[in-house]
Each structure stands twice: as structure tokens, then as C-alpha cells.
N, C-alpha and C positions, 0 to 999 in steps of 0.2 A: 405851602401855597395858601393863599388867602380863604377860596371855598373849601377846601378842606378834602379836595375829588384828587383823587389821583388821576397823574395825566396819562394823556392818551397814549396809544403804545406807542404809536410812532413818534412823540416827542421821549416819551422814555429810551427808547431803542438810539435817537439822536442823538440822548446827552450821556449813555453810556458808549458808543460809539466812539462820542471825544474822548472820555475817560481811556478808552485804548488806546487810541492813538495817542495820548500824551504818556500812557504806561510806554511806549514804544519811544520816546525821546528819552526817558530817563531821567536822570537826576542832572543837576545845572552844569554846561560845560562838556556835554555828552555829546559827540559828534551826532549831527541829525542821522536820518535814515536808517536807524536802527526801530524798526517797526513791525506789527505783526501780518507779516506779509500772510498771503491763502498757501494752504501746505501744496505739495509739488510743483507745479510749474501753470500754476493757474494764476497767476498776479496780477495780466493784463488782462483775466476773462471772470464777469460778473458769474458765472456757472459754471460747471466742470460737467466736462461728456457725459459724465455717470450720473446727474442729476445732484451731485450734490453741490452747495451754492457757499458762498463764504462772503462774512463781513465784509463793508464798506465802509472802514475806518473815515471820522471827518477830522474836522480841524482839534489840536489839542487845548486844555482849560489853563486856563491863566492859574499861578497857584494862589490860593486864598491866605488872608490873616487867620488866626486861630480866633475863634470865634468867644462868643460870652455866653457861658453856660447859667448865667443866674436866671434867662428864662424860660427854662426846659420846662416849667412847671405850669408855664400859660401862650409860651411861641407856639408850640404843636396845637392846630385844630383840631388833632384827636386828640386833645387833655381836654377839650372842653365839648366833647359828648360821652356820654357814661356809655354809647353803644360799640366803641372802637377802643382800644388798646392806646395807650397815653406814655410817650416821650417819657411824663416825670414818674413814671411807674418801673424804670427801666433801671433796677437794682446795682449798678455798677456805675450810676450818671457822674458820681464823686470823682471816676476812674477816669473818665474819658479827657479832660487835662493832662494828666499824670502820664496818659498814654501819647499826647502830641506833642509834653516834653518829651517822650521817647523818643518819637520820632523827629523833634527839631536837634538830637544827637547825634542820629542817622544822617544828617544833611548836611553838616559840620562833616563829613568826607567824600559830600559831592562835588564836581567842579574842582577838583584841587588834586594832591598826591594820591594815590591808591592805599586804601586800609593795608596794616599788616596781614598777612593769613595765614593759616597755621589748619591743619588738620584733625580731625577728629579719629577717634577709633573706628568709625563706620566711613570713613572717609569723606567725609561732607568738610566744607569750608565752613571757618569762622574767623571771623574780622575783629580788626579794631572797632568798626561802628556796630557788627552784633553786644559785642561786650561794654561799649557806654550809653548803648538803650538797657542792656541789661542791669547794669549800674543803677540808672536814672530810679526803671523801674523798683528796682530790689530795695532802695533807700523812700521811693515814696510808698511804697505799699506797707512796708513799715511801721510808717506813721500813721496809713488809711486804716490801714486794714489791720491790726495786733493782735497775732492768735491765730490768722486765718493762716494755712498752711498754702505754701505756693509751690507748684513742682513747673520751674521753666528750663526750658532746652539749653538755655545756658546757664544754669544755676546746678546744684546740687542734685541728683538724682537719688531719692533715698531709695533702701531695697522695699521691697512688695510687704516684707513683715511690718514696716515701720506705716507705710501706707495706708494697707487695707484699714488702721483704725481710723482715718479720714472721712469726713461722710460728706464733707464740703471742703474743697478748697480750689484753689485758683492756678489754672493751667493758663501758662505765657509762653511766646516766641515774641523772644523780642527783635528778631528782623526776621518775617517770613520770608524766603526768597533771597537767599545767599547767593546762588549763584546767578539768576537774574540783575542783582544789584552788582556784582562784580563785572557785569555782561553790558552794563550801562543801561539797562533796562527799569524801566519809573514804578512795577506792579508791586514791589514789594511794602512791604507791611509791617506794623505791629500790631500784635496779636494777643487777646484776653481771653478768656471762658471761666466763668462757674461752674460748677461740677459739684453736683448733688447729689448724692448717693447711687452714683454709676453715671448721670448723664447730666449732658452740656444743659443749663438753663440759661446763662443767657452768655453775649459775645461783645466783643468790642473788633474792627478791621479797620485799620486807622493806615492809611495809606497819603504817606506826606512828600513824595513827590508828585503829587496829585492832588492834594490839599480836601480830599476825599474820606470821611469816615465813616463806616456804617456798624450799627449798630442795634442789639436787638436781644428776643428771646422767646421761650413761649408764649402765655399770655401776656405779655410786655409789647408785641407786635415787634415791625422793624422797621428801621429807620437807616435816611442817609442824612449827614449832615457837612453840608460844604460851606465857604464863603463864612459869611458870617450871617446867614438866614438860620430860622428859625430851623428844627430838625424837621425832614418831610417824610411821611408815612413812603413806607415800598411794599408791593403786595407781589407776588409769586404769578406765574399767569394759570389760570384756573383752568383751561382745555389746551390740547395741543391743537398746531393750527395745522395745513393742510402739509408744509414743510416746515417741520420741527428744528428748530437750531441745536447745534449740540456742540459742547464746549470743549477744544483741544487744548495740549499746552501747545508751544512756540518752537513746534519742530515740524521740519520738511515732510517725514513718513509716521506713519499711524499704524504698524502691523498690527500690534493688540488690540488696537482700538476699534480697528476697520476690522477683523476677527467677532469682536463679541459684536460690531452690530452686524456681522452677515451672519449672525445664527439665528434673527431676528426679522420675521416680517416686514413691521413697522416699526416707530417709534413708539408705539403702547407698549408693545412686545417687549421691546429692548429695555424700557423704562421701569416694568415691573418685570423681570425675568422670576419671581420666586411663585408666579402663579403658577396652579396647576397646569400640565403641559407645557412646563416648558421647554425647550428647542432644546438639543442639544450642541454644545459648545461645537465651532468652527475652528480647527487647527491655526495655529500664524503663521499666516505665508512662511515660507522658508527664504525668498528673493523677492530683489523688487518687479521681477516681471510677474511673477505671484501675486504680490502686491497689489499692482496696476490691473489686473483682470479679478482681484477679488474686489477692491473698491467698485469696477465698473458695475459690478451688481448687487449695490448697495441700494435699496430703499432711498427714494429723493430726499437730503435734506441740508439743509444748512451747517457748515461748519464756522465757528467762531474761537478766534485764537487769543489765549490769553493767559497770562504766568502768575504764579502761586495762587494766593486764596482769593484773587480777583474774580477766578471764575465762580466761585459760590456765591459773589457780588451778585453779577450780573444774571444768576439764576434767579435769583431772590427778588430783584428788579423786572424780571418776566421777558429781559428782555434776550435770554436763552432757556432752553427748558430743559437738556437735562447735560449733565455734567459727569462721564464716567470715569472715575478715574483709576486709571491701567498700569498703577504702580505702587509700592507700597508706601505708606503715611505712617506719621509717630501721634500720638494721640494731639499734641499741642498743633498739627496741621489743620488737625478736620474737626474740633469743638469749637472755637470759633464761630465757622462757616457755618456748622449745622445748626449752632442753636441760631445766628441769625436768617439760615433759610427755614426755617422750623415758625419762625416768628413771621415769616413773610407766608405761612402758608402750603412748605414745601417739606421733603421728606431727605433723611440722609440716612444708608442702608451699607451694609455689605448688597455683594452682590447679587445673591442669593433671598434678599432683602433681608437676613436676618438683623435686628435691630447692633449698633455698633455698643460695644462697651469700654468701660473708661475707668482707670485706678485698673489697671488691669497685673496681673507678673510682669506681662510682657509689654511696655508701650507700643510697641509696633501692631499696624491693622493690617487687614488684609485691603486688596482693590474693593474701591465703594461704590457709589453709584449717589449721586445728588440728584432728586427731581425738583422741576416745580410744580406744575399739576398734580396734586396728590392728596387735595382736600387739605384741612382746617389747621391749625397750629394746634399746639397742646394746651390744654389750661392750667398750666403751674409755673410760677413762676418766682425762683426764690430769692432767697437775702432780702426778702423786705423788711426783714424782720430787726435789721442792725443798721440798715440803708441810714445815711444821714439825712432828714430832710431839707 
């Protein structure tokens, strides 16, 4: 933006809005009305008996040309004051091309025949378009990056002995959201993190049926970049408001979800659960009549619906505040998102808050918890040191 002010929440809140609703059309040739409707049978009603309230999806975004990175270094109004976190400071800016080839691979099996799929040993899908973003990536980071070691979801997994002597390298997915994207669903993504001796410094979430990237880190701040405008600063929203939004994925019932927040007063509560006193956990309904009488006594608050790492997006943009998520993650899910909500301002925890770790034995986390109100970013922020200028 030309003053350099981040906008008001209500135009924030309106242009992430479309962004849903166009994650909800999918990729080109996607029968329409695949959308993120309100969970149970509230679609025709802006609030739910039980106080909780759910997005008002608008019109979806036109997709953009990929934009020109040569002025990352003076487009950003925060590269030209020493008091704000600067675009061309953003240790990965070399990458962020390399990642929109990724994702103009992915798009090459929109509107057309169905990718191959084939199973994993955990049983998750993988496509023909996960493995020619994978491709793209594996041969440009190559060139970028020689030496840095890369551990991506579809690449190579080496064991923990070969790892642990890593003190930096580069966690990918290179199509977040497999089964959304076979579902005809637009949220999906490619996905980057640095990883500095246990944790994410900074991310790339580059979303190309949406023509949407964001991008970020600790001291680095965060950013979205669309169209082909400059990048524009995104900040985290700094208090919760009187009904807190809280971010689902894209299904009808909630029983874990609507569980951990009925163990919870408010949205403070639920938001930091590792302070002293806290509540004790709430069984999962066992049925949906269960279900439907533990949500009615849910603390008032907004739900907002949205598939893979878009919702760490839209925490990071302020314009949901906290993001739980009631299922398990591989490390290449949730570095990404955290280091650019970390950059916006926001916190990413187990649930317990203990801080999440990375290069681990085992890549699998436990359920986390994304805020945004939760004070300041970090101040470190690395690879400047090899960055190309």
C-alpha cells in the first residue's frame, strides 16, 4: 500500500474472505458450488443458537500473473523505514519464483484429466501434480541453494542419525492439501521453511489457484504478495475482540474441536491453555446428539472454515485469531505457517503451549494450537548470511 498503514480490519477481513471463497471454487474447470459452507446445518443463518457465528464468504479473486521480484528491495514501504521489518530482508526472497514454478506444475492438472494417485504407507494420497512440484522444486533448489540439505514430504526421508547433524536446512511440501486438491478444492499450496537449529525461521505459502503467496519469518515480519503489487506487510491482531473467530477445517462436525473449547471459559482460556489453572479436558461427545448440546454451550464465537495451511494465513492477517488444530501434523505441515505467523506477530504451540520441535526422530507432532494475539515476533532471523542480494 502506498502509506505504508496496514488496512483496516474490515477491508482485511473482506479480502481474505474472497480468498475463501475462491479456495472454495478450486482449481479451473471445477464444477462451482464447492464452497466452505458454516459446519452443521447453519448455511442459511448468519449465527448459530449456541452463539457461535461463521464467515460470510464474498465474491472469489481473479488469479494474478506471477509477479517481478526485482523490487522486493524498495516496492515494500517497510524496506524504507529502519523501524518495521523489510520484504528485502526476507531470507528465502531468491525462492519465492522457484516456489510459483512449483506451483504453475500443480495447475498443469487443473481443469483437465484427474492426476494419477497412488498411496502412501500412512495412507495419504499422492499425485502426479504432488511429484512435478516436487520435481520442479528438487532441481531448482539445486542450483539455489548447494549444500543446504532439504527434508520434503515427497523427497527422500533420511533417518534421525543422518539428520540430527543438520543445524539448517529446508523443510518442503510441495502440494499442501492433497486431498482438498483431488476434492476440487483452490486452498492448497506450496510449501517452504527454514529450519535452524530446531525451529522454523522463516516460510514461503504460495497458494496458485488463488494466485495468493505469503510469506515471512521472525524478524523478517510477514507478508502477502498477490497480482503483481508490491509485497504488503500483514500483522496478527494484537487483542481478541468481544467474539473471537476460530479457524475449522471443511467439515460438517467438530467433536474434538467443540471438546477442547468446552473445557474453556473464553477464548483467552482456550487460546493459552498451558497457563496455570488450567481446565480440565472435556470428553468427545460419543454422538451427534452429544455433540449438538455440547456446542450449545460453547462460549459465543465465530467459526471460520478453511483447508490446509490457509488457515495459518488468515490468523496471521488478524483476520481469525486462533487456529486449533485437533489432528496430527508432519513437521513440513506446520513450519511454514508458524514461522510466517511468528513474523505476523502470533505464537504456534503444542497444546499445552509447550514450544513445537523440528529435526525431530519422529516427524509427526502432536495437536497445536496457532494464536494471534500473543505479542511480538522473535528477533532472529536467518540465512542472511548466504541470502543473494
Amino acid at each position: 500500500m502506498a502509506d505504508g498503514k496496514r488496512r483496516e480490519s474490515g477491508d482485511c477481513r473482506d479480502g481474505a474472505d474472497a480468498r475463501i471463497r475462491a479456495a472454495g471454487h478450486g482449481c479451473p474447470g471445477t464444477p462451482p458450488g464447492v464452497l466452505p459452507v458454516p459446519s452443521d446445518n447453519c448455511a442459511d443463518r448468519a449465527d448459530h443458537t449456541d452463539g457461535t457465528a461463521f464467515a460470510d464468504p464474498l465474491d472469489p479473486l481473479d488469479s494474478p500473473d506471477s509477479p517481478d521480484f526485482t523490487d522486493l528491495a524498495d516496492g515494500s514501504p517497510a524496506a524504507t523505514s529502519g523501524a518495521r521489518p523489510s520484504a528485502a530482508s526476507f531470507p528465502l526472497r531468491d525462492l519465492l519464483p522457484l516456489v510459483m514454478e512449483a506451483g504453475r506444475a500443480i495447475l498443469h492438472w487443473c481443469g483437465g484429466a484427474a492426476p494419477r494417485t497412488r498411496r502412501k504407507a500412512d495412507d495419504s494420497p499422492v499425485t502426479e501434480a504432488d511429484e512435478a512440484s516436487q520435481a520442479v522444486l528438487a532441481q531448482g533448489l539445486a542450483r539455489l541453494r548447494p549444500g543446504l540439505p532439504v527434508l520434503s514430504e515427497e523427497g527422500r526421508i533420511p533417518p534421525h542419525a543422518e539428520r540430527a547433524g543438520w543445524p539448517r536446512f529446508l523443510l518442503v511440501d510441495p502440494l499442501d492439501g492433497t486431498r482438498g486438491f483431488l476434492n476440487g478444492e483452490g486452498d492448497f499450496a506450496v510449501c517452504m521453511a527454514l529450519v535452524e537449529h530446531g525451529f522454523p525461521t522463516a516460510g514461503i505459502l504460495h497458494f496458485p489457484a488463488l494466485g495468493v503467496t505469503w510469506f515471512g519469518g521472525r524478524a523478517c515480519g510477514a507478508w502477502r504478495l498477490e497480482h503483481d503489487a508490491p509485497p504488503e506487510p500483514v500483522r496478527a491482531a494484537r487483542a481478541f475482540p468481544q467474539r473471537a473467530t476460530v479457524m475449522q477445517g471443511r467439515v460438517r462436525r467438530t467433536p474434538r474441536l467443540d471438546a477442547y473449547l468446552a473445557a474453556h471459559a473464553d477464548i483467552r482460556s482456550a487460546a493459552f491453555p498451558g497457563r496455570p489453572g488450567a481446565p480440565a479436558p472435556v470428553p468427545m461427545p460419543p454422538d451427534t446428539a452429544a455433540q449438538d448440546r455440547l456446542r450449545a454451550g460453547l462460549f459465543p464465537h465465530r467459526r471460520m472454515q478453511a483447508g490446509g495451511p490457509l488457515k495459518f494465513c488468515l490468523v496471521a492477517e488478524g483476520v481469525a485469531h486462533v487456529f486449533p488444530c485437533m489432528h496430527p501434523t508432519w513437521e513440513w505441515d506446520t513450519a511454514p505457517g508458524q514461522a510466517l505467523l511468528e513474523g505476523a506477530g502470533g505464537t504456534v504451540t503444542l497444546l499445552d503451549g509447550t514450544p513445537l520441535a523440528y529435526n525431530k526422530p519422529d516427524l509427526r507432532n502432536e495437536f497445536i494450537l496457532a494464536v494471534g494475539p500473543s505479542g511480538p515476533a522473535g528477533d532472529a532471523c536467518g540465512e542472511r548470511q548466504d541470502a543473494p542480494d
